[in-house]
ZALUM-30278 format. One record per residue (C-alpha): residue in three letters; x, y, z. Coordinates in Angstrom, 2 decimals, padded with zeros to 5 digits, always signed. Layout:
<sites>
['ALA' [X Y Z]],
...
</sites>
This chain:
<sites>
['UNK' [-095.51 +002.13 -136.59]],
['UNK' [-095.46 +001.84 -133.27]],
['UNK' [-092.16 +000.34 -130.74]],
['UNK' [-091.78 -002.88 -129.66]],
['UNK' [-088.74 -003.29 -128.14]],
['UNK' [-086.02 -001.13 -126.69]],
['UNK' [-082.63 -002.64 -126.36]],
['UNK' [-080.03 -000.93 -123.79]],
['UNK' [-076.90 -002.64 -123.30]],
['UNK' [-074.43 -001.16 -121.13]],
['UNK' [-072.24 -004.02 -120.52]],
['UNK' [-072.08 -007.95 -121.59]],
['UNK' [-068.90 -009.37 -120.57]],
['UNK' [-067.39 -013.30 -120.52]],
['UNK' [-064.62 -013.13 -118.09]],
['UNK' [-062.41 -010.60 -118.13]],
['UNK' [-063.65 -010.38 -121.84]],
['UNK' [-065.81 -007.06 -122.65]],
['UNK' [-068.18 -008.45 -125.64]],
['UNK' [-070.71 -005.21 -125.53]],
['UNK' [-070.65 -001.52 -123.85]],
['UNK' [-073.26 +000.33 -125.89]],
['UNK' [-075.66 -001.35 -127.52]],
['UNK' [-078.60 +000.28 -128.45]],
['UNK' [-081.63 +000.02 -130.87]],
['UNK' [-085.41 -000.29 -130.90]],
['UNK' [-087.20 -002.65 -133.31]],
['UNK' [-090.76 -001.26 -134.53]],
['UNK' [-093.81 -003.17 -134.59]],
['UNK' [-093.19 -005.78 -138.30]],
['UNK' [-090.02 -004.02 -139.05]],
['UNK' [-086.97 -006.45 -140.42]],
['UNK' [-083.70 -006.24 -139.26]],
['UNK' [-080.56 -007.28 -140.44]],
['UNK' [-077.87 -007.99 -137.32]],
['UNK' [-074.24 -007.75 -138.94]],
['UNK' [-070.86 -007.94 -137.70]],
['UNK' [-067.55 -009.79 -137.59]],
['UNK' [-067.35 -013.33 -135.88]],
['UNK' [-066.76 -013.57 -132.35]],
['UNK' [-068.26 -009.71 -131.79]],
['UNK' [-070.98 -011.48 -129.87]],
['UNK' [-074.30 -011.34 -132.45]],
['UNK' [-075.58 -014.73 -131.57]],
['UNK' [-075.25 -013.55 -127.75]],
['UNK' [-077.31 -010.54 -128.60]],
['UNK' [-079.95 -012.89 -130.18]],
['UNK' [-079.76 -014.91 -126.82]],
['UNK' [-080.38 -011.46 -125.28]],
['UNK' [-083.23 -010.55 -126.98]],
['UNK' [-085.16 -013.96 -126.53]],
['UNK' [-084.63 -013.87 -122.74]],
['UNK' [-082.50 -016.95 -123.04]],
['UNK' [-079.55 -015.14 -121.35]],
['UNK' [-079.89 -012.33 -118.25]],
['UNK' [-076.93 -012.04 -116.97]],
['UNK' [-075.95 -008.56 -118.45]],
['UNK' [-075.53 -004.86 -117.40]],
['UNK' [-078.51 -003.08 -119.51]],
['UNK' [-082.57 -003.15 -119.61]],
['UNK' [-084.67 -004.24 -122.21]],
['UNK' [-088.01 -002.56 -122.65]],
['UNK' [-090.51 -004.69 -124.59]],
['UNK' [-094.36 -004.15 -124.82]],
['UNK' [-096.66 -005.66 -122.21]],
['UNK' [-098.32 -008.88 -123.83]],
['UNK' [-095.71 -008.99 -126.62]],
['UNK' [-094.31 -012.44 -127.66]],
['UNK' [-091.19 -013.24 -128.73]],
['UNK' [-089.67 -016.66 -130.28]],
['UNK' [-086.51 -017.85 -131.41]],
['UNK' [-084.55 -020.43 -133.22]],
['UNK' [-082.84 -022.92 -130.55]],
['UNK' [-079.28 -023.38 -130.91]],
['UNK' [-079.26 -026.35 -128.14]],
['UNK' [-081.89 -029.37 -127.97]],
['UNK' [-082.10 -030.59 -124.90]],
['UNK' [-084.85 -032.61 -123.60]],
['UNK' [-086.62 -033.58 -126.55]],
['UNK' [-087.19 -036.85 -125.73]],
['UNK' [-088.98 -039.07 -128.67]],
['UNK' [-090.98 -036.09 -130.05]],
['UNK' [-091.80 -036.54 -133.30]],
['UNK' [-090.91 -033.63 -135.63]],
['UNK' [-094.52 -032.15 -136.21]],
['UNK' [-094.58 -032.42 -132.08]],
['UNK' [-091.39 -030.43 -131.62]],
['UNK' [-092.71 -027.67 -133.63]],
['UNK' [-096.64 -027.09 -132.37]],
['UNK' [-095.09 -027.50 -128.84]],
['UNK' [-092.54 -024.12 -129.76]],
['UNK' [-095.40 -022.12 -131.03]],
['UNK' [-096.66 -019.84 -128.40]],
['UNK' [-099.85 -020.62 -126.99]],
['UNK' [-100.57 -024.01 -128.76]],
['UNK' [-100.32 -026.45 -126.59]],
['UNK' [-101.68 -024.15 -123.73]],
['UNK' [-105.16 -023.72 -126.07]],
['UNK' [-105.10 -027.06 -127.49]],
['UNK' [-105.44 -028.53 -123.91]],
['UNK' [-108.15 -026.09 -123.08]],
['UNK' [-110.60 -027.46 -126.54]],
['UNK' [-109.80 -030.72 -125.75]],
['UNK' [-110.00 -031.40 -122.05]],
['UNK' [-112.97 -028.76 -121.49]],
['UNK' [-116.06 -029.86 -123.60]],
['UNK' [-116.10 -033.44 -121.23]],
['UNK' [-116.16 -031.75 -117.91]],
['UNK' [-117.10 -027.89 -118.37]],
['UNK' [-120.92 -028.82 -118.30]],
['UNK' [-122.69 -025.58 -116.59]],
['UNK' [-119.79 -024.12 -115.15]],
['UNK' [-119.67 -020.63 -116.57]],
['UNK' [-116.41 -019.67 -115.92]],
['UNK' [-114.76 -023.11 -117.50]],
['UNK' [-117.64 -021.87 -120.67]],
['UNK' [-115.92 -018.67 -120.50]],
['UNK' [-112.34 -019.99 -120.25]],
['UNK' [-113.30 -022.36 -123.46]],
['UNK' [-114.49 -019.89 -125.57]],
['UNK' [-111.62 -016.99 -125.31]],
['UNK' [-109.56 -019.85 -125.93]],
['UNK' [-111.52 -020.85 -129.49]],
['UNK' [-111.50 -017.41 -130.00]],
['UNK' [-107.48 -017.47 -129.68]],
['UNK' [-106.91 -020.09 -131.43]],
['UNK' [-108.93 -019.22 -134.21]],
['UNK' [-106.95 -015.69 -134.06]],
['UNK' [-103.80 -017.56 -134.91]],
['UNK' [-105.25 -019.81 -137.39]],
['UNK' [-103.91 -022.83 -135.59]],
['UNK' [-106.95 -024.54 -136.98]],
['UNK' [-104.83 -025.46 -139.79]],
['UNK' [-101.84 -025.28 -138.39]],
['UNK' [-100.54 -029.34 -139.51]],
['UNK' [-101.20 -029.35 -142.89]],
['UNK' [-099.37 -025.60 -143.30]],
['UNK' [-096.14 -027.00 -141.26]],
['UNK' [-096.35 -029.94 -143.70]],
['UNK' [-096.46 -028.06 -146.68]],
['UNK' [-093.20 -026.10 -145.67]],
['UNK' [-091.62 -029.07 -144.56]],
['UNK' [-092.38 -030.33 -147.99]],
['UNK' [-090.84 -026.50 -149.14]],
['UNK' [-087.69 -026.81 -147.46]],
['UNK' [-087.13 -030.61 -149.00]],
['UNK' [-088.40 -032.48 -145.78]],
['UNK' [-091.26 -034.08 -147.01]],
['UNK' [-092.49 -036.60 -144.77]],
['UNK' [-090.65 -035.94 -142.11]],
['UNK' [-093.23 -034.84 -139.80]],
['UNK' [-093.54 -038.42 -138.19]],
['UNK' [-090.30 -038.78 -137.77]],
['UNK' [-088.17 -038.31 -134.41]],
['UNK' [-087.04 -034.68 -134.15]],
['UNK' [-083.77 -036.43 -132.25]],
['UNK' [-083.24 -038.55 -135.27]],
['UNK' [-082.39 -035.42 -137.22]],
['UNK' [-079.63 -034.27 -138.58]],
['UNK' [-077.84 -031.33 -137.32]],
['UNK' [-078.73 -029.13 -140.42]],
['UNK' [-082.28 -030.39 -140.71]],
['UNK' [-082.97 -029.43 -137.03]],
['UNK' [-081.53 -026.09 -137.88]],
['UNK' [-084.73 -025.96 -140.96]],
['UNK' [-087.06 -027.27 -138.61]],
['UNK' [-086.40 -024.28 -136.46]],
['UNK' [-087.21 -021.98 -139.54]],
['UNK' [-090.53 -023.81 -140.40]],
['UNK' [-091.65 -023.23 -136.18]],
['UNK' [-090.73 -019.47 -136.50]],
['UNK' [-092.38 -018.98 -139.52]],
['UNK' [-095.93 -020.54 -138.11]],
['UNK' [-095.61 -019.22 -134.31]],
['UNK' [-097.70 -016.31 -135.41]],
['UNK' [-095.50 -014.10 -132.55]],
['UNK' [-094.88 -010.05 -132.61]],
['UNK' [-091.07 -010.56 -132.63]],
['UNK' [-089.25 -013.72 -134.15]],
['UNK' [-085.52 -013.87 -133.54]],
['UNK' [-083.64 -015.61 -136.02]],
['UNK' [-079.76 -016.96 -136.48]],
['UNK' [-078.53 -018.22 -140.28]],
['UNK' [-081.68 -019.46 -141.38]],
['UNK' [-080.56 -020.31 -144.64]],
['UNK' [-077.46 -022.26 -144.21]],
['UNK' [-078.79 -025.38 -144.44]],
['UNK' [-081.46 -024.30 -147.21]],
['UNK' [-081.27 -025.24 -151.18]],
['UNK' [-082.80 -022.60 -153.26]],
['UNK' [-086.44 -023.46 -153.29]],
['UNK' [-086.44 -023.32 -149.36]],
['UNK' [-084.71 -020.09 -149.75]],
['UNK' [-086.98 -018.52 -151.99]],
['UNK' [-089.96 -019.57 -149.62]],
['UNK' [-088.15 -017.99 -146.73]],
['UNK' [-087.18 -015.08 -148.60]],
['UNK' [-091.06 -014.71 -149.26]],
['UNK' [-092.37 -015.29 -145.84]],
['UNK' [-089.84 -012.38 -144.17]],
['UNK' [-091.16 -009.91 -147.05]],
['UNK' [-095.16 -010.93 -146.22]],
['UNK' [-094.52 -011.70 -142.21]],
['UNK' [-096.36 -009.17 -140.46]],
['UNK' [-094.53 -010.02 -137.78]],
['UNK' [-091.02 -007.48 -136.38]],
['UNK' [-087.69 -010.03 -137.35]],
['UNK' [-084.20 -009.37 -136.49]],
['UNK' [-082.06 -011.76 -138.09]],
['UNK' [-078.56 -012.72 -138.26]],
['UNK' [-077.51 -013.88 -141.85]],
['UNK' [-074.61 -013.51 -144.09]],
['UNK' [-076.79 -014.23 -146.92]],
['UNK' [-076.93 -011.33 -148.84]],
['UNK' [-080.44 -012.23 -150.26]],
['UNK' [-082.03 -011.96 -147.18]],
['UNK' [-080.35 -008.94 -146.24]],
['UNK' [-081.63 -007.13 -149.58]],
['UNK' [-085.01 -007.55 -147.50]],
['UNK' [-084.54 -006.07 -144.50]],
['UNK' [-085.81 -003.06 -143.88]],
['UNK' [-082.14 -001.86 -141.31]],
['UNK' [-079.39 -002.70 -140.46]],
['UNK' [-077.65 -003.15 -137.12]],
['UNK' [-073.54 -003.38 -137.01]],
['UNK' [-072.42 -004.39 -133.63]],
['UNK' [-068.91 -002.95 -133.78]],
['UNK' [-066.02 -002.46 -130.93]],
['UNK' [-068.68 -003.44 -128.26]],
['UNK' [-071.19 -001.07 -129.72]],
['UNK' [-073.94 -000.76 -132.18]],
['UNK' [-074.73 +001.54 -135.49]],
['UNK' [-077.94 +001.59 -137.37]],
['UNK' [-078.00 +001.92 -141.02]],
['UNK' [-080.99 +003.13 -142.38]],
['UNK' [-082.37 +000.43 -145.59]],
['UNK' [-081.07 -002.97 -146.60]],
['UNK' [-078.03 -004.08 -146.91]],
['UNK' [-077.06 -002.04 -149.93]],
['UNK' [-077.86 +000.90 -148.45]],
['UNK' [-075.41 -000.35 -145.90]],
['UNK' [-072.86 -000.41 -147.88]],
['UNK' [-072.91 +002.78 -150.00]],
['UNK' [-072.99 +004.65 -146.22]],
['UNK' [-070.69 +002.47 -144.85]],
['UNK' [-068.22 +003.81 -147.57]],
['UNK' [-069.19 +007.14 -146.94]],
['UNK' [-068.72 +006.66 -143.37]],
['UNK' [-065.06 +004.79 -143.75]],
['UNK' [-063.96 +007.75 -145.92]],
['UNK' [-065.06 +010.36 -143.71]],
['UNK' [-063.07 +008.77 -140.49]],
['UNK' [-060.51 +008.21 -142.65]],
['UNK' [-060.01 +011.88 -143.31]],
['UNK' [-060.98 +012.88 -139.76]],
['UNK' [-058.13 +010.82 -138.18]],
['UNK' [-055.39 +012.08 -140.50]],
['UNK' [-056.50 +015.66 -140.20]],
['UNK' [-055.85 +015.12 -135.88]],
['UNK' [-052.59 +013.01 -136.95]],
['UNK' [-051.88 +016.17 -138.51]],
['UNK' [-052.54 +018.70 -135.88]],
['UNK' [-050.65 +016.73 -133.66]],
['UNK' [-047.50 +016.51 -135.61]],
['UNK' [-047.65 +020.60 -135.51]],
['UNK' [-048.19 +021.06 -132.11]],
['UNK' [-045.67 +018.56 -131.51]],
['UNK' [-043.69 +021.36 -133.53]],
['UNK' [-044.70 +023.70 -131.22]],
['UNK' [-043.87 +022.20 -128.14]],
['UNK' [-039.90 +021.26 -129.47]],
['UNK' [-039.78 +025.33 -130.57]],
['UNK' [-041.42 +026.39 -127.00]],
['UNK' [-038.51 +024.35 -125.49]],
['UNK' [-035.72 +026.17 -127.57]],
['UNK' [-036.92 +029.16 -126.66]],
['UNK' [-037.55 +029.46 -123.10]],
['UNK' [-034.25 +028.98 -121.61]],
['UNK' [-033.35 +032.16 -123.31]],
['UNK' [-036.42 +034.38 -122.45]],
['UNK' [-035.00 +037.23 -120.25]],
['UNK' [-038.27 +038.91 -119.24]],
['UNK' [-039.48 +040.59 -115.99]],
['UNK' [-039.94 +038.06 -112.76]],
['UNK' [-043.77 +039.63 -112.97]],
['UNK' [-044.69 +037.37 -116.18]],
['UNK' [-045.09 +034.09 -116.73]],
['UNK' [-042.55 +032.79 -119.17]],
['UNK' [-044.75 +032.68 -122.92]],
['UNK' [-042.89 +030.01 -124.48]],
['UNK' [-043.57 +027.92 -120.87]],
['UNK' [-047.25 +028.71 -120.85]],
['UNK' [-046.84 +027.84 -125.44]],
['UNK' [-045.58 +024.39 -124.40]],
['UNK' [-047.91 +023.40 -121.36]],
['UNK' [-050.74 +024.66 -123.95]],
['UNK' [-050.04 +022.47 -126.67]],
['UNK' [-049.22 +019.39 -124.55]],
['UNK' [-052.53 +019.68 -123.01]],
['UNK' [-053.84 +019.80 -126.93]],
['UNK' [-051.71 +016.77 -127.67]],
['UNK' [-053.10 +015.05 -125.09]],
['UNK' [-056.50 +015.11 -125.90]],
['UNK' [-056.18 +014.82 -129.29]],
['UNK' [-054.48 +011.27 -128.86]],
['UNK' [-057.43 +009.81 -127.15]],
['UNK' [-058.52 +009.48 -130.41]],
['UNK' [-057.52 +006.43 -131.11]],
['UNK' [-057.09 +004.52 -134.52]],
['UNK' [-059.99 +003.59 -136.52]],
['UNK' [-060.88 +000.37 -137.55]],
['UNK' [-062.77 -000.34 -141.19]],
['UNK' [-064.39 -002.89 -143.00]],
['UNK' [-066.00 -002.43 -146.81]],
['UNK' [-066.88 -004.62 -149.04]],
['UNK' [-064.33 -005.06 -152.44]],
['UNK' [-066.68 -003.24 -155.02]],
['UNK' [-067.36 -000.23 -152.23]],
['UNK' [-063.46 -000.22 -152.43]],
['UNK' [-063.58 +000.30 -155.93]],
['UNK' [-065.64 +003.34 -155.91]],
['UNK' [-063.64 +005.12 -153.51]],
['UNK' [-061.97 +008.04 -154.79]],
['UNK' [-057.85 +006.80 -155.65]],
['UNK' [-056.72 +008.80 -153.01]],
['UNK' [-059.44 +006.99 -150.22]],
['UNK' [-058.95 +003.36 -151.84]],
['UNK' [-055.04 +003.75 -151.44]],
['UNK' [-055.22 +004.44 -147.87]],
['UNK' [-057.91 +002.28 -146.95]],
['UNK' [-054.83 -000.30 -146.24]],
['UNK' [-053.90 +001.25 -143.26]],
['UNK' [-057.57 +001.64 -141.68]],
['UNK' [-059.21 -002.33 -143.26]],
['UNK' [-060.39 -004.52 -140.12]],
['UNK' [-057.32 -007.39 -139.74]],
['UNK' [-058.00 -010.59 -141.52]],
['UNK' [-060.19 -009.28 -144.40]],
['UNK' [-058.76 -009.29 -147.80]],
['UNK' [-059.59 -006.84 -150.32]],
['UNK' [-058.27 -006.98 -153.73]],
['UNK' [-057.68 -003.24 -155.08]],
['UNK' [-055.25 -004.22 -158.64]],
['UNK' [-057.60 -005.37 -161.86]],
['UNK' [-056.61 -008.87 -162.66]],
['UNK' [-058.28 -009.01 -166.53]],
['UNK' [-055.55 -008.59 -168.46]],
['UNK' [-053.88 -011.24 -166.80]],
['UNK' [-053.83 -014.94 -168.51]],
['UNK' [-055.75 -017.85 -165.82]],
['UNK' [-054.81 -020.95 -166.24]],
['UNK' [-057.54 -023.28 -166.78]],
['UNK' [-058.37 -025.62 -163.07]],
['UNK' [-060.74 -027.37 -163.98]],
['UNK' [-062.56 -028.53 -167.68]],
['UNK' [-064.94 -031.00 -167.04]],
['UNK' [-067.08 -032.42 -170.21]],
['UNK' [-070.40 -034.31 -170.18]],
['UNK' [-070.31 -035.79 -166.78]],
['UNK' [-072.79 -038.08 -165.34]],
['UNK' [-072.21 -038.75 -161.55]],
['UNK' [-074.37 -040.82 -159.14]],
['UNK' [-074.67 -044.10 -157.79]],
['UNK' [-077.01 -046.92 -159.35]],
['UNK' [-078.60 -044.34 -161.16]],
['UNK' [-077.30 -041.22 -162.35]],
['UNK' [-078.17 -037.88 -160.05]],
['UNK' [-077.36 -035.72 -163.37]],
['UNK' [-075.70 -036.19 -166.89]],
['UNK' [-074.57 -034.38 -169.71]],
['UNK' [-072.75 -031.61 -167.78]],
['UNK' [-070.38 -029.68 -168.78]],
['UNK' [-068.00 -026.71 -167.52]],
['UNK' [-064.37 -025.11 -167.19]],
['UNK' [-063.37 -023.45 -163.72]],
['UNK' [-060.55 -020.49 -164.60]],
['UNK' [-057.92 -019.64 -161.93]],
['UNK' [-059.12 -016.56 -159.99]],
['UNK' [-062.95 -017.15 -160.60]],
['UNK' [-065.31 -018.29 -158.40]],
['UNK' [-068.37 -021.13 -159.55]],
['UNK' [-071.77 -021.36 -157.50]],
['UNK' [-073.62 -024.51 -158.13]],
['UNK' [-077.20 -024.22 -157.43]],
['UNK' [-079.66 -027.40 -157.21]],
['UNK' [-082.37 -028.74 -154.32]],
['UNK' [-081.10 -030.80 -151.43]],
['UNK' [-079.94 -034.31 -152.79]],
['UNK' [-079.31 -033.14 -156.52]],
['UNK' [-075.53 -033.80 -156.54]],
['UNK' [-074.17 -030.87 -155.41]],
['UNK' [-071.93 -032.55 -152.76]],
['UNK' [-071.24 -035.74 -155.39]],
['UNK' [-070.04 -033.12 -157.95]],
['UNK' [-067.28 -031.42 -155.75]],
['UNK' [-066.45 -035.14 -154.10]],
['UNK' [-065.59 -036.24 -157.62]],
['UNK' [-063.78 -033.13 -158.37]],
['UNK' [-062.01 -033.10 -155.24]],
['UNK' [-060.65 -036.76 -156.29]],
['UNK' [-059.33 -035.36 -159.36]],
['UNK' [-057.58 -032.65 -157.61]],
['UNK' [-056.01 -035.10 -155.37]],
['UNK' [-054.49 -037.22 -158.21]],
['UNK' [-053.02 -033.93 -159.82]],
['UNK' [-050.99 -032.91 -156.57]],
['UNK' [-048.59 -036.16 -157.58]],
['UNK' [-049.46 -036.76 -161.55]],
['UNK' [-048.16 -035.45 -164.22]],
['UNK' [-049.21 -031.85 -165.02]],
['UNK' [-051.54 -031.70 -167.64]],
['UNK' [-052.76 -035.44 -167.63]],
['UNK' [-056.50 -036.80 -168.45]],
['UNK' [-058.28 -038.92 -166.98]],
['UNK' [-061.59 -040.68 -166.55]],
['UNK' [-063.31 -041.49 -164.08]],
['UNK' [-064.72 -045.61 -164.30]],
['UNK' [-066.73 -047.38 -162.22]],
['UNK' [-065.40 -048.46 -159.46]],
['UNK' [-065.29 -052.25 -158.90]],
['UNK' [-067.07 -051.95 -155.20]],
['UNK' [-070.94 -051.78 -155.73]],
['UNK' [-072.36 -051.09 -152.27]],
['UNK' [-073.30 -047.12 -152.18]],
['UNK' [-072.76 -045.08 -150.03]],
['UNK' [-074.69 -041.64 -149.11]],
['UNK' [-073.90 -038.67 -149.83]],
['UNK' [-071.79 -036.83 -148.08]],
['UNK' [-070.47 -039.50 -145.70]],
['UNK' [-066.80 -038.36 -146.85]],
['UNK' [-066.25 -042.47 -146.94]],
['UNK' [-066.70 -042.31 -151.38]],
['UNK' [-063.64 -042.79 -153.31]],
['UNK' [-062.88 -042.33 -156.87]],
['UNK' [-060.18 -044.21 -159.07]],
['UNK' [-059.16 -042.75 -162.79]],
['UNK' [-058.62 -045.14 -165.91]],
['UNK' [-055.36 -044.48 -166.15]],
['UNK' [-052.07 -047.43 -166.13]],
['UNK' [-052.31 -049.31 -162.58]],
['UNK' [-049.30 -047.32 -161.39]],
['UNK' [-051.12 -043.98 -162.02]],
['UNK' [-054.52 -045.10 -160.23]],
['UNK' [-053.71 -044.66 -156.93]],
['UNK' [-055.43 -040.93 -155.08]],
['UNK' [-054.13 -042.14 -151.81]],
['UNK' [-050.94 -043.51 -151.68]],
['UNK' [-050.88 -046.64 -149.84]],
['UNK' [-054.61 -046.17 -148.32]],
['UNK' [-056.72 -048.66 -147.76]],
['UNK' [-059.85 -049.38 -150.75]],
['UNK' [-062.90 -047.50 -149.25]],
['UNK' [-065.47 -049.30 -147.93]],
['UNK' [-067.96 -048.06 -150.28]],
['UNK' [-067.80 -046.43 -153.41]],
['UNK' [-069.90 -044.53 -156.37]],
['UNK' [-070.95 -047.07 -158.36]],
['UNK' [-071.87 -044.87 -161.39]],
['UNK' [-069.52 -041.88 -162.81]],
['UNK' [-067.91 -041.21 -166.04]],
['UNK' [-065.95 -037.73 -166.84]],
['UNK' [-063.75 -036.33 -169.05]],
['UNK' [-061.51 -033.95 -167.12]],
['UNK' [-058.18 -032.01 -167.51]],
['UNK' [-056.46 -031.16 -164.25]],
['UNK' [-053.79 -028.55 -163.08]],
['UNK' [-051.36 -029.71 -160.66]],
['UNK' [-051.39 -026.32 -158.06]],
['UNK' [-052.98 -027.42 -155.22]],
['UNK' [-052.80 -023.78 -153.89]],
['UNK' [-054.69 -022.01 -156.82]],
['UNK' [-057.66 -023.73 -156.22]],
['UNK' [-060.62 -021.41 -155.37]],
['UNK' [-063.70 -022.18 -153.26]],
['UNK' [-066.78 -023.22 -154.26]],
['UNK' [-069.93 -021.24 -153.48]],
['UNK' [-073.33 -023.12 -152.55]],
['UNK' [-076.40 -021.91 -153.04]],
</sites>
């Protein structure tokens, strides 16, 4: 396996901000990496790095001659009315280049050897990247990631998330030696994320990705934390990162308090130095001992607090296999703003949040029927489905409910009726209300808001609703 890039960051700064200070990696010729970190410690800026997109850093990046990079887009300028299928042949490397070479050349090349020559390393190259067939294998995955169709239509005219596929679908076919990628999967169901999933195990192209999708991370073949303006590399995928990252947190853990420790004593020995050397009474000829004890250990003390105070994040269930001694300190050390929960919860009683029983949901038509479920306090539900299944009509219609219980009764039932509205509208618009079959006084979700200008026109459910706004736990997408 041979290198394909070498990354040296020495400096990356917004302002007066410092983002990065020592960053450095390499990334091997089809290798996968996983790019980790907490928000705002500049990842996507790396990315921007790496694609050439931004310069203006302290640092040198060492790729190999002739190799080409790509990357997903974050901005879309300039795209004019390009369709969708145009946006994405004109991001693959090469294409359009070669493409204008077969077409323009066989009219005017006639006897002219060197346009001949031109022609033919460029049929050659194009065959090399199988852009022959390049269309129908962008439709396909269009088709994959639950845009079928959409390759006529205006890449402008796109939503925000379905740009962010489109993206995917042009790295995946740009047949490059290094594709740079940022949350591929955000915007992907659980087909599309399969497919990807299979493409990044099969690409033979080098990937460094940013995800927090821990499904794509189980792929990768390292891991890169940027960290305090620097990087570590974790050997494996991002389980392996974990079980070191343990180790690792345990070890500095230990390594601090041990120079806490031999600070507090020579901080001992510098207040019994002190006591002492008033009363030394010793020839002019030598130096006072308990002077030259004190000087000695202040100069220890002072290096030994340039150490400063590490800062740790593990995941919960890496927390749970630390030793009791490790997991009880790991409060001091955890990275601010992460949670971790350390005390067992299952003997405690959970109120019930949610018990819904065979719901049908959808608008002329029903998206899905016959379901049925119960949502516990402290647990946490994943609904799965394709794009356009219900996903986002099932927690709209749940949401409703949970509205109505801030002010109800605690305890109370309801159904939900048809609304008497009939003009539907999308999903996900945020404009669909819901009203429960309960007396006219008790109807109300909104007090005194206006009737929505569009409602579900098909729902029934049986559901029981507690009252705590507060307890209510999030809801995990797939």
């Amino acid at each position: 396996m041979y290198m394909l890039l070498d990354v040296n960051i020495t400096e990356k700064s917004f302002g007066s901000k410092s983002l990065m200070n020592d960053v450095r990696f390499s990334v091997n010729d089809g290798e996968k990496i996983g790019l980790i970190g907490r928000n705002g410690v500049g990842k996507s800026t790396l990315l921007r790095i790496l694609s050439g997109e931004d310069t203006d850093f302290t640092g040198e990046l060492q790729a190999r001659r002739g190799a080409v990079v790509v990357a997903t887009n974050q901005e879309y300028a300039d795209v004019g009315d390009k369709t969708v299928m145009q946006y994405i042949l004109g991001g693959l490397p090469e294409y359009l280049k070669l493409s204008k070479i077969l077409n323009e050349y066989p009219a005017k090349m006639g006897s002219n050897l060197k346009m001949i020559e031109t022609y033919s390393e460029a049929l050659e190259r194009f065959s090399a990247k199988d852009f022959h067939f390049v269309e129908g294998k962008v439709a396909e995955e269009l088709k994959n990631f639950g845009m079928g169709g959409y390759e006529s239509r205006a890449f402008a005219s796109l939503s925000g998330g379905q740009k962010r596929l489109t993206e995917v679908v042009k790295i995946m076919h740009a047949s490059a030696d290094l594709a740079v990628i940022d949350e591929p999967t955000n915007f992907m169901d659980y087909v599309a994320k399969a497919q990807f999933i299979e493409w990044l195990k099969l690409a033979p192209e080098a990937v460094v990705i940013i995800t927090h999708d821990r499904d794509v991370l189980g792929e990768v073949d390292r891991i890169i934390e940027i960290k305090d303006g620097a990087s570590v590399a974790f050997k494996g995928n991002y389980a392996d990162y974990l079980a070191q990252n343990a180790v690792k947190t345990s070890t500095g853990m230990n390594e601090f308090e041990v120079t806490q420790r031999k600070i507090a004593n020579l901080k001992k020995q510098v207040a019994y130095a002190r006591s002492k050397k008033a009363g030394w009474s010793g020839t002019a000829d030598k130096k006072n001992p308990f002077v030259v004890m004190e000087e000695r250990a202040l100069r220890e003390i002072a290096k030994l607090s340039e150490v400063e105070k590490p800062s740790f994040w593990i995941d919960k269930d890496s927390v749970a296999n630390l030793n009791y001694k490790d997991a009880g300190r790991y409060g001091k050390y955890k990275a601010r703003n992460v949670r971790i929960g350390l005390k067992d919860s299952g003997g405690q009683s959970r109120r019930t949040i949610f018990k819904v029983s065979d719901l049908s949901l959808g608008y002329s038509a029903p998206l899905f029927s016959g379901l049925s479920f119960e949502l516990n306090e402290g647990e946490v539900m994943e609904i799965r489905g394709r794009n356009g299944a219900g996903k986002s009509t099932l927690i709209k219609a749940l949401l409703s409910a949970t509205a109505f219980a801030s002010s109800a009764t605690k305890g109370r039932s309801g159904k939900l009726v048809q609304p008497r509205t009939a003009s539907p509208a999308p999903v996900g618009t945020g404009r669909s209300r819901f009203s429960l079959g309960l007396p006219p006084s008790e109807t109300s979700l909104w007090t005194n808001s206006r009737r929505a200008e569009s409602e579900y026109t098909y729902s029934s459910v049986r559901a029981t609703v507690v009252p705590t706004a507060k307890t209510f736990l999030p809801v995990v997408f797939a």
